[in-house]
N, C-alpha and C positions, 0 to 999 in steps of 0.2 A: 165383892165389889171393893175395889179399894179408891180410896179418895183421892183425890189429888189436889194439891195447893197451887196455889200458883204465885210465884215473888209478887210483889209491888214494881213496878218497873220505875227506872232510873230515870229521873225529870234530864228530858232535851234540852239540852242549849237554846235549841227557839222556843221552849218552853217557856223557860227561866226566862227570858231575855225579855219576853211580853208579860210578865207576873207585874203587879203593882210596884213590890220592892225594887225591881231590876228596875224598870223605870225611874223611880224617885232616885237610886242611886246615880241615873245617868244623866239626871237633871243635877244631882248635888255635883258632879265632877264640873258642870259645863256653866253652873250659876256666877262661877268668880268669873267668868269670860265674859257674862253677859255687859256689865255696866262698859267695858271696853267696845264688845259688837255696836251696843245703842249710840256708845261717842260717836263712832266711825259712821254709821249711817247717817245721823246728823251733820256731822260734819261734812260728807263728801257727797253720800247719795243725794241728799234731800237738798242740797243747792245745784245739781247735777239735773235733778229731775224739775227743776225750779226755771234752769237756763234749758232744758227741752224744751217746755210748756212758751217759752218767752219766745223760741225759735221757729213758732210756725205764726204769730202775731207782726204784723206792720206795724212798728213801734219807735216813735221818735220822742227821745225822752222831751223835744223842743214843743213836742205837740201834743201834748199828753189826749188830748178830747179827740184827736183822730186815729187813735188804735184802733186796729183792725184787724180782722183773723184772715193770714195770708197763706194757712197751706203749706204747701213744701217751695211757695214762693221766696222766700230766702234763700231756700240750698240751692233752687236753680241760679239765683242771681250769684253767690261766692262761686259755684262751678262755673260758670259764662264771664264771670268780670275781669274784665282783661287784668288791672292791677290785685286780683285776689288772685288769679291764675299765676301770675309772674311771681308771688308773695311765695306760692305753693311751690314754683320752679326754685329759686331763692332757698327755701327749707330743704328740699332733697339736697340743694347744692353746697349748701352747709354741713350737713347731717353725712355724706357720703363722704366728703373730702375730711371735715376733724375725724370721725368714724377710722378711716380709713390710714391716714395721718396717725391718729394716736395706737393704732393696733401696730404699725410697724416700728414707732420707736419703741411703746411697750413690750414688745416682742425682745425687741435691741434690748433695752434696758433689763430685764428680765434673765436675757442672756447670760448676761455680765455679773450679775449677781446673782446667777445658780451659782457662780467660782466661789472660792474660799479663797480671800485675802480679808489683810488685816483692814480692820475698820469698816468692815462690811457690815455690820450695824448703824453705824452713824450715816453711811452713804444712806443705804438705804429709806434711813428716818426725812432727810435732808431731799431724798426724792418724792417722799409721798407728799411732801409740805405742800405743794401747790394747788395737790384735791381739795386739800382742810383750809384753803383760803376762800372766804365769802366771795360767790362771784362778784358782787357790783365792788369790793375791793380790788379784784384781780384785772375786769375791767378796767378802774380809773388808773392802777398799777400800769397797764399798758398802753394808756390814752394817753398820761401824763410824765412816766418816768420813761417810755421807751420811745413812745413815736413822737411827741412834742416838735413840732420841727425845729425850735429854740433852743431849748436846754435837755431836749430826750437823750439818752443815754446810747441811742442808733446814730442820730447824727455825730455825736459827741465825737464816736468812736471815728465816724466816718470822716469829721474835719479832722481828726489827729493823722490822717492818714492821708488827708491830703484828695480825699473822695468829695462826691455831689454833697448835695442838702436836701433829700425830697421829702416833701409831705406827705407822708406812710399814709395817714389815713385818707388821704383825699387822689392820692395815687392808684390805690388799691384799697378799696375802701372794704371789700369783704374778705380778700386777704390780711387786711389786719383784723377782723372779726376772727376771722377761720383760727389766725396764730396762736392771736390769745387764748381761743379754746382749745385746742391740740394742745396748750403748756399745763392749762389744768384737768383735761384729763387723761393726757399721757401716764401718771402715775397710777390711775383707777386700769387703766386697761394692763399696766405692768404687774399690779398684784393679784390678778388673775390667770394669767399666764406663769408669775412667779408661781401659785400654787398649784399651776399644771405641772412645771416642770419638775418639783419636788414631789411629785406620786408616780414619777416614772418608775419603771421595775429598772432598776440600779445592775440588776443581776444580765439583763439581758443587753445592756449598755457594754459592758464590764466583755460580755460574750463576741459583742461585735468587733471590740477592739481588738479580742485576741485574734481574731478570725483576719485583720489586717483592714477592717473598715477605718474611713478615715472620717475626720471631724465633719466634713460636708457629707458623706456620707452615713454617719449617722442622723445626725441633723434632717435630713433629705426624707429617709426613710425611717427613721423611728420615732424622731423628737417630734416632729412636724406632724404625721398621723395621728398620735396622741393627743397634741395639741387643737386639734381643730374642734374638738366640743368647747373648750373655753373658746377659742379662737369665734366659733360663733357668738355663746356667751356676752360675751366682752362686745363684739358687734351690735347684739340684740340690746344690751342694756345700754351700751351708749347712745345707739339712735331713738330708745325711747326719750332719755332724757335732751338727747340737744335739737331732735326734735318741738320740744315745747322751752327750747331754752331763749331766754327775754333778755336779759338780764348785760351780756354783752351787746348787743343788736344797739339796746336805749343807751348804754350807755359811751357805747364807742364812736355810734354815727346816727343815732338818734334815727334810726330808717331811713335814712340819707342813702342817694349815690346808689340806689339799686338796693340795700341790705336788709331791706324789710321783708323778715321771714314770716312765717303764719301769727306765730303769736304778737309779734307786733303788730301787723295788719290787726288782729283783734282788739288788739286795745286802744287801736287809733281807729277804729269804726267805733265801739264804744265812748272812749272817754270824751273825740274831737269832735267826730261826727254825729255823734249820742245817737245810734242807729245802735238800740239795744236786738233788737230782733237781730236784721243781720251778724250781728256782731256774734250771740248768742250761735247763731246757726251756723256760723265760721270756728267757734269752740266744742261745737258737737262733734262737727267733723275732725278735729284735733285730738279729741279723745276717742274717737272710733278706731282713728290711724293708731293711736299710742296701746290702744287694748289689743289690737290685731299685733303687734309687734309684739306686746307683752305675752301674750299666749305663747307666739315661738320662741318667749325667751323661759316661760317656767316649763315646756317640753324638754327643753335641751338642760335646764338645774335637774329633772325630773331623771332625765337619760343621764346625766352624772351620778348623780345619786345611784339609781340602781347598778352601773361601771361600777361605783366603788364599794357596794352590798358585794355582790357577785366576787368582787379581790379580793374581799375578805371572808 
């Protein structure tokens, strides 16, 4: 008879991975993360989950002793109320047109500085400036030195030439909202699109021209193809943001003249009307809209991402 041994067999990766150490290890990698995760839940969840709780209550900060529990009686009244309906028409119609607006001159601008000429650094720096300007600066910037009918820099231009005098803001009162934000974030949608067009494959660019394609021609069919993941990108992150953007709205026409987008209607049901509940239940909805956009916008970073695994 002869014996037989048999090895020790080799510890599984799902072995090891459920052992006490494996653990402790995966908590020591994930502990300097925690005191950042706790800020962040505090900070944003737990006033999030503060302003739900408030959004199904009949609540008039004037009447404190008549709160009441209302149900999904608020979200019906902001979907039915004719000035919260038109507030919501108002945000699409702001959000579509700078959206749309700042992608095509980004697109332009972006162009022009894939070239190589001299000073193409300092344009460049000189084009971003008016992201990195504070909105409610950038606002009073175009309430007061452009549109002014008095002394704005529109008229100015326009008596030197012998043109009208018209009141920008009260003419076109969401055209002067829409302009101002199409100036500042026309640069954010160009640095996007700029780093689209610097991961083109050079080689196959290089290939078309020999071939006798011409500039609209490559443009058409190679430049363009390429570009349409940022090209969403750029869409998805600007409508999340000027979706919830305030900041021009109060300070150019104060929700004047038609310009009262959603976030203003909220804080003029809150602050004026002290209609916390409604008000509340109009900012739910603002953040459900902005979470559903933002999912298709970490899809399509996510679809980048792996485009540029895969190139390399």
């Amino acid at each position: 008879m002869t014996a037989t041994t048999t090895a020790p067999m080799a510890a599984t990766p799902e072995r090891t991975r459920g052992t006490p150490n494996a653990r402790l290890r995966a908590w020591a990698t994930r502990a300097p993360l925690l005191p950042a995760l706790i800020f962040m839940i505090v900070v944003t969840q737990l006033p999030f989950v503060a302003t739900l709780v408030i959004s199904f209550f009949d609540w008039n900060s004037l009447y404190p002793d008549a709160r009441a529990f209302a149900g999904l009686a608020n979200y019906g009244e902001v979907l039915t109320d004719p000035d919260l309906r038109r507030s919501v028409w108002t945000t699409i119609l702001l959000t579509v047109a700078v959206v749309l607006a700042s992608l095509v001159l980004g697109l332009v601008l972006a162009l022009l500085l894939d070239r190589r000429f001299r000073g193409r650094g300092i344009v460049r720096t000189l084009l971003i400036a008016p992201f990195l300007v504070v909105p409610v600066a950038a606002a009073l910037l175009w309430k007061h030195v452009l549109y002014n009918p008095e002394y704005g820099l529109f008229n100015g231009l326009l008596h030197y030439v012998g043109g009208p005098q018209p009141d920008w803001i009260s003419d076109a009162p969401l055209l002067a909202v829409e302009a101002s934000l199409v100036w500042q974030w026309t640069p954010f949608m160009m640095l996007i699109l700029l780093a689209g067009l610097q991961s083109r494959d050079h080689q196959q660019i290089e290939a078309a021209r020999v071939d006798g394609a011409s500039d609209w021609q490559i443009f058409r069919h190679l430049t363009l193809p390429h570009l349409r993941r940022y090209l969403e990108l750029g869409a998805l992150l600007g409508s999340i943001y000027i979706v919830q953007n305030f900041d021009a709205v109060f300070t150019i026409t104060s929700g004047g003249l038609g310009t009262a987008n959603l976030p203003y209607t909220v804080y003029q049901t809150f602050y004026q009307a002290h209609e916390h509940g409604l008000a509340s239940a109009a900012g739910v909805l603002v953040v459900i809209g902005s979470i559903i956009i933002a999912t298709f916008a970490l899809r399509v970073v996510s679809s980048l991402f792996r485009e540029e695994v895969s190139r390399g």
